[in-house]
C-alpha positions as CSV (number, residue, x, y, z in Angstrom):
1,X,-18.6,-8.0,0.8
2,X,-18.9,-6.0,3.6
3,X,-16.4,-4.0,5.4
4,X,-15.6,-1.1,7.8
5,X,-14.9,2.4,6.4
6,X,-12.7,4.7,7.3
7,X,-15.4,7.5,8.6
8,X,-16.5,4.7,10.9
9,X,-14.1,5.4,13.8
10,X,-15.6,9.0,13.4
11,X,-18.9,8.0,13.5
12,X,-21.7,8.5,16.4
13,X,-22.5,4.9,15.4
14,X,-19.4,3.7,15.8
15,X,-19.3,0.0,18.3
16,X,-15.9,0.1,19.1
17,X,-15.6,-3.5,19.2
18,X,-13.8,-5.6,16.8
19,X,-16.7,-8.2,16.2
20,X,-18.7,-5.6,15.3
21,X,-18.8,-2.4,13.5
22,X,-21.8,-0.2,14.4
23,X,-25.3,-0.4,15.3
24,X,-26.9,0.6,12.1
25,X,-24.6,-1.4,10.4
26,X,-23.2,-4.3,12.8
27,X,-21.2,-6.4,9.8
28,X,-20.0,-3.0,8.1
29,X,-20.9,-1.2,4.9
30,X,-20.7,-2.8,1.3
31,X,-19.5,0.1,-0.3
32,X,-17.2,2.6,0.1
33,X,-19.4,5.6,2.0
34,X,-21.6,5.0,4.1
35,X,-25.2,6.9,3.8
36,X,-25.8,6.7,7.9
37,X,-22.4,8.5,8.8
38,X,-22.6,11.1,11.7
39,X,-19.9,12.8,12.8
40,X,-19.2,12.3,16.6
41,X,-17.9,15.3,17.9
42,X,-16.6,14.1,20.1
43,X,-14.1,11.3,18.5
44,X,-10.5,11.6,18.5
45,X,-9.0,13.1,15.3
46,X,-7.5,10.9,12.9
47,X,-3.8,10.7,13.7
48,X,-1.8,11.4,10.5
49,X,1.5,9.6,10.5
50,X,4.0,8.0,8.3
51,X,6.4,5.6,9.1
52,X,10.0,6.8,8.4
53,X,11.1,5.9,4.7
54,X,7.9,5.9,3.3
55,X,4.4,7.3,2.2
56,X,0.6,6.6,1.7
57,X,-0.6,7.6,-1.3
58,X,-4.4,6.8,-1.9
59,X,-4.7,4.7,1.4
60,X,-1.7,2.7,-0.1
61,X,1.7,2.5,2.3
62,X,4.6,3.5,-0.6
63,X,8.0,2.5,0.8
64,X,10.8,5.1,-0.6
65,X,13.6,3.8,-2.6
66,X,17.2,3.5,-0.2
67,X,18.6,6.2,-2.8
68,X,17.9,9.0,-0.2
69,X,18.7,12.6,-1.7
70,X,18.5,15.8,0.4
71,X,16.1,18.6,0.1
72,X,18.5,20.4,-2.0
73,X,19.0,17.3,-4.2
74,X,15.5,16.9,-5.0
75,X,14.6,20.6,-5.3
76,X,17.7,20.8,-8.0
77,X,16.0,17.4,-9.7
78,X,12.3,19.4,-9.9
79,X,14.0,22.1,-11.4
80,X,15.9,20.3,-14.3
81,X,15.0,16.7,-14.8
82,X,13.1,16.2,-17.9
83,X,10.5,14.7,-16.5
84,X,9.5,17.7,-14.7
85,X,10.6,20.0,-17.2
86,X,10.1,17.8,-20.6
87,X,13.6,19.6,-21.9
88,X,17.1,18.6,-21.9
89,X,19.0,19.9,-19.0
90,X,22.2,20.0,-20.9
91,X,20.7,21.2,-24.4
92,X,17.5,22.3,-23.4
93,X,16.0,20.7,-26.7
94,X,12.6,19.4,-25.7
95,X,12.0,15.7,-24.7
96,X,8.7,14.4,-25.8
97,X,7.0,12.7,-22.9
98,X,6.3,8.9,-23.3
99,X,3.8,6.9,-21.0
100,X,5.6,4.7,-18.8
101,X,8.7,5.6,-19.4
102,X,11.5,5.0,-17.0
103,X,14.7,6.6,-19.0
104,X,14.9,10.1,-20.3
105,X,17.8,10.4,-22.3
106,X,18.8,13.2,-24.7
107,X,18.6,11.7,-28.3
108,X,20.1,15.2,-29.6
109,X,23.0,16.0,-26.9
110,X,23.4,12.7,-25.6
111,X,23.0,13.5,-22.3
112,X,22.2,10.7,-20.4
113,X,19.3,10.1,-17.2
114,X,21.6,8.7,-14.6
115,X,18.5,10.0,-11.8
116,X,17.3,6.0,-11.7
């Protein structure tokens, strides 16, 4: 399949027309660089903005969770959550790190991950 890039609105080769993508390339690239790219010096720079509430990560739009903390909040959570820490906040006995796991409870204190 092929497909625009994102280099190509950077690109000296770059149509500028939506039915077609450049002149070296006029139906787009089947893979994910392209070897003809040339930087146009002269192209606007990439505008790097997020919508409020979320996040791309990896080209992908992430929408944040409603539960909104405040800088403090989440600088305090870094600091002591056992995710981050991988020890009990309470006890400080160390919680072994699982993949995928969503809870992180304190099997020695009982201190419970209310964070979710």
């Amino acid at each position: 399949m092929r497909r625009k890039v994102p280099e190509c609105d950077r690109c000296l080769f770059y149509a500028h027309n939506p039915h077609l993508v450049c002149t070296v390339h006029p139906e787009g690239v089947s893979s994910d660089d392209c070897l003809d790219f040339q930087c146009d010096p002269t192209a606007e720079p990439e505008e790097l903005w997020e919508p409020e509430g979320a996040s791309y990560y990896n080209g992908e739009l992430i929408v944040t969770p409603q539960q909104q903390w405040s800088r403090l909040e989440q600088l305090a959570l870094l600091d002591s959550h056992p995710m981050f820490t991988g020890r009990c906040p309470k006890c400080e006995t160390g919680i072994t790190s699982e993949s995928l796991r969503v809870h992180w409870d304190c099997e020695h204190c009982g201190w419970i991950d209310d964070s979710v």
